[in-house]
N, C-alpha and C positions, 0 to 999 in steps of 0.2 A: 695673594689670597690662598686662603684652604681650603682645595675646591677637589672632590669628592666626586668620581664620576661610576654609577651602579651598571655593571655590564659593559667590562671593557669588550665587547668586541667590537665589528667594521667602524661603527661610528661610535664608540665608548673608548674603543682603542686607539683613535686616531685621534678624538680631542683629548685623551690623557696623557700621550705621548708629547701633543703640540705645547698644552700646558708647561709638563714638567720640564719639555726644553727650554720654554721658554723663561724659564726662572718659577711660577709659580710652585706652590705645596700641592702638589697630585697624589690622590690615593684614590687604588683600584677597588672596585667592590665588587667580589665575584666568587663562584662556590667553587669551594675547599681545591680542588684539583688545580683551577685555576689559576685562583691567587698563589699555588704553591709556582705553579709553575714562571708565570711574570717575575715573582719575587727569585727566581733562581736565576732565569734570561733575561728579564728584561720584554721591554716591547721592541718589536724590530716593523718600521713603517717603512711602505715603500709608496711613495705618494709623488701623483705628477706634478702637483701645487706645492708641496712643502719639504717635497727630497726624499731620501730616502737616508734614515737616520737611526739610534738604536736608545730607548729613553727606559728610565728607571723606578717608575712612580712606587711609593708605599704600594705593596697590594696585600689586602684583608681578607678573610672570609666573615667579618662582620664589623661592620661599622659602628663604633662606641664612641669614639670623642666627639668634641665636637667640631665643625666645620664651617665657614663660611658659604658654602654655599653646594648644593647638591646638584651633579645632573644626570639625569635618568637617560638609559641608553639601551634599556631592556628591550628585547622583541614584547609585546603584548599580552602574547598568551603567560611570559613568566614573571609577568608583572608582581604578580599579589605574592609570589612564594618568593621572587627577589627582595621584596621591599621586608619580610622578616629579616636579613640584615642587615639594615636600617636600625639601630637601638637607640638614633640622638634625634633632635629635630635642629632641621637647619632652617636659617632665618629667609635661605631662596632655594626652592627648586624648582629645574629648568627641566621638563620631561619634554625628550625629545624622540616619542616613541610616534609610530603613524596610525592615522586615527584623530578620534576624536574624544572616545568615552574615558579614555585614564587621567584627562583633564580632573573632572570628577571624584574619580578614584584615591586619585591623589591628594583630592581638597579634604575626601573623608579621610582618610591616613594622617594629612599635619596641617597645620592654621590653614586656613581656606585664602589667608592673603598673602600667605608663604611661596604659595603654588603658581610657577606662571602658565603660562601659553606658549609653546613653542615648537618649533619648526626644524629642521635642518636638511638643507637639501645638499646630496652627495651622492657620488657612487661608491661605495667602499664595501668591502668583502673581511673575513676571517678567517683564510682558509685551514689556520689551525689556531690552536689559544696561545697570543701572545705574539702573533704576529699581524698586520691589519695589509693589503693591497688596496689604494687607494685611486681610480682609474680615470677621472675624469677630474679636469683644471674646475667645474663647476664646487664650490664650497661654501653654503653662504649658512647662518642660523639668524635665525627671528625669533622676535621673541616680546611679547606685551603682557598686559596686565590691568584687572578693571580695577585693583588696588594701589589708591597713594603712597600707602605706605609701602607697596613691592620696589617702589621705583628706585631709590638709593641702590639697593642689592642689585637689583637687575643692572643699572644701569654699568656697575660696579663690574658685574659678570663677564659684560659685553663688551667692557675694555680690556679685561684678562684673557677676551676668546681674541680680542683686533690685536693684542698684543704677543698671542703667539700665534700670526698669521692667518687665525682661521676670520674670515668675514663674517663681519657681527653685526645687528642694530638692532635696536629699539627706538625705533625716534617715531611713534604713534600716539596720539594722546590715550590717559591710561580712561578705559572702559571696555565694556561688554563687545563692544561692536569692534576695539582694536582686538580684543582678542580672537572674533570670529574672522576680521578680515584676514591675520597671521595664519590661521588653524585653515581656511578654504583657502585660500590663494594657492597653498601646497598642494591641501587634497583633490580640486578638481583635477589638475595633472596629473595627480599618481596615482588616482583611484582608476584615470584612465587608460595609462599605462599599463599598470600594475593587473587588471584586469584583462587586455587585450593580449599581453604578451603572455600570459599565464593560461589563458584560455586557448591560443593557439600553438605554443610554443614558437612564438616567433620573436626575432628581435623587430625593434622598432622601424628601420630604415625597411623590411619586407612588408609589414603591416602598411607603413603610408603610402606603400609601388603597388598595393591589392587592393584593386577599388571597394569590394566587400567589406574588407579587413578593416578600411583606412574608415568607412561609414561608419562600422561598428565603433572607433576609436573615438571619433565626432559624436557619435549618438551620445556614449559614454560622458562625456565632456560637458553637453550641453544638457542635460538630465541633471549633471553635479553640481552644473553654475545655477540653474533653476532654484536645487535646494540651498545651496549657500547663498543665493541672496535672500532666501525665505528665512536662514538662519539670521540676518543680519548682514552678512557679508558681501558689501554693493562695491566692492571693487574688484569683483569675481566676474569675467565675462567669455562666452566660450573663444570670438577672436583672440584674445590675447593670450589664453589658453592652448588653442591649437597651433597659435605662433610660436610658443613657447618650444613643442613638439617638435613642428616642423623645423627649427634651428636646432633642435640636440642631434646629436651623432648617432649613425644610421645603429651602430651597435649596442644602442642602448638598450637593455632589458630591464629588470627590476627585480627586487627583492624576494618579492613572492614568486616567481619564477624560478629563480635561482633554490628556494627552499623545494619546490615542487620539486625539482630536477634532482636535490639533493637527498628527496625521503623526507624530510621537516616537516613539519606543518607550517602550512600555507596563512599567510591575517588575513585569512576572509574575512571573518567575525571583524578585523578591526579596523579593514581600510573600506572594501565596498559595504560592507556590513554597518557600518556606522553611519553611510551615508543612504541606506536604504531606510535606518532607522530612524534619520532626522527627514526623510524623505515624508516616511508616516505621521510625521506628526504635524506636518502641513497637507496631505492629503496629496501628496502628490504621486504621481506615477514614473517608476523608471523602468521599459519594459527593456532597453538594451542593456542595464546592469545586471537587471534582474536575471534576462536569459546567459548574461558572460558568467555570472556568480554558477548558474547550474551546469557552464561545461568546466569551470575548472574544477566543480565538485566531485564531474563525473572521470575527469583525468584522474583527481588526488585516490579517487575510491578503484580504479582502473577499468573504468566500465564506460560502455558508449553512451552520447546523451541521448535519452530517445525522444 
């Protein structure tokens, strides 16, 4: 396949790299500095699941031909100004950004049955452009669609991701409610990870050993499974949820964390923010997101919460 992946970093540069070793057509889509740079090195992965190897994909500063199939790998906030280069329409794209609203976004952008639903759970880092640290054997992506017509491409996608190693499936029937149970199964977890650990600056094994900490982790969880079943998603439960936790490795942190720590901007607006905002529109109340969302506001901005 000719598969296009926008924002080679942690998780853009690790499935471009698995891609292009694995025989498919990879090309990177990323601004100008970037692409120069891959296009001169190369990607250099260092992955506990797939080795540590050096791949060579096309890289662009804008995307004009066309493609079999697109996947989006941008952080959130640089969604709308990546997707200017974007100049073609591909017949699938797989945005694999966290959250929930660029679902959306992406449907106003190109054919609304173009755009799937999708997931990928990793730990992966960038610590410079054009090379990806990949740290934990966890690697899976999901991926649904409430369009018949998505299914051929999807399903297509999902053997070119099984086929360079990375863990793939779609096997849900195609509807609303497969793509909500794809979209919450993730977010309940990482909205309340992502939140706890960003809020206190702890990894995750201190949070679950601090009965406080470990409350506020559950509270979070069980606030997120509330509103993803009110979205539709009735295979969202906080046990299987805090199971999930409690078996990951005590070192685990997240995303938004690592951006805090880094100077970045943090996805509020896209991880707890999105589910504060599906939260409203069933009336419901999340008062332990609500209070994690104002102390990591008050970290990012360097001020105490009061």
């Amino acid at each position: 396949m000719r598969i296009a992946v926008l924002g080679p970093g942690g998780v853009g540069g690790l499935l471009a790299g698995a891609l292009e070793r694995s025989g498919q057509e990879a090309t990177v889509v990323a601004r100008e500095s970037t692409a120069e740079t891959i296009a001169e090195r190369g990607l250099r992965i260092s992955s506990v699941k797939l080795g540590d190897f050096e791949a060579r994909p096309r890289a662009v500063s804008s995307l004009e031909e066309e493609v079999d199939a697109l996947i989006v790998a941008t952080k959130a906030i640089g969604l709308e100004q990546a997707l200017d280069r974007v100049a073609t329409a591909p017949p699938i794209v797989l945005p694999l950004l966290n959250g929930l609203d660029h679902v959306a976004l992406l449907r106003e952008r190109f054919a609304p049955e173009t755009v799937l639903a999708g997931t990928i759970r990793v730990e992966a880092d960038r610590p410079e452009p054009g090379v990806v640290v990949h740290t934990s054997p966890f690697l899976l992506v999901e991926a649904a669609s409430r369009y018949e017509s998505a299914r051929p491409g999807m399903d297509a996608l999902i053997e070119a991701l099984s086929d360079a190693g990375v863990s793939a499936r779609a096997d849900r029937p195609i509807g609303a409610r497969a793509e909500a149970q794809v979209m919450w199964s993730k977010l309940v977890r990482l909205n309340a990870l992502a939140c706890t650990t960003s809020a206190y600056d702890k990894l995750l094994g201190e949070i679950r050993d601090t009965p406080e900490l470990r409350a506020d982790l559950v509270g979070a969880i069980e606030e997120s499974c509330a509103v993803g079943q009110a979205e539709g998603a009735d295979n969202v439960n906080p046990e299987k949820a805090i199971g999930e936790l409690e078996n990951a490795h005590a070192t685990l942190g997240s995303s938004m964390q690592r951006d805090i720590a880094a100077g970045r901007a943090p996805e509020v607006d896209a991880i707890p923010g999105s589910v504060l905002r599906a939260a409203g529109r069933h009336g419901l109340a999340c008062p332990t997101i609500e209070r994690l969302v104002a102390m990591i506001l008050a970290r990012v901005e360097g001020a105490e919460p009061g």
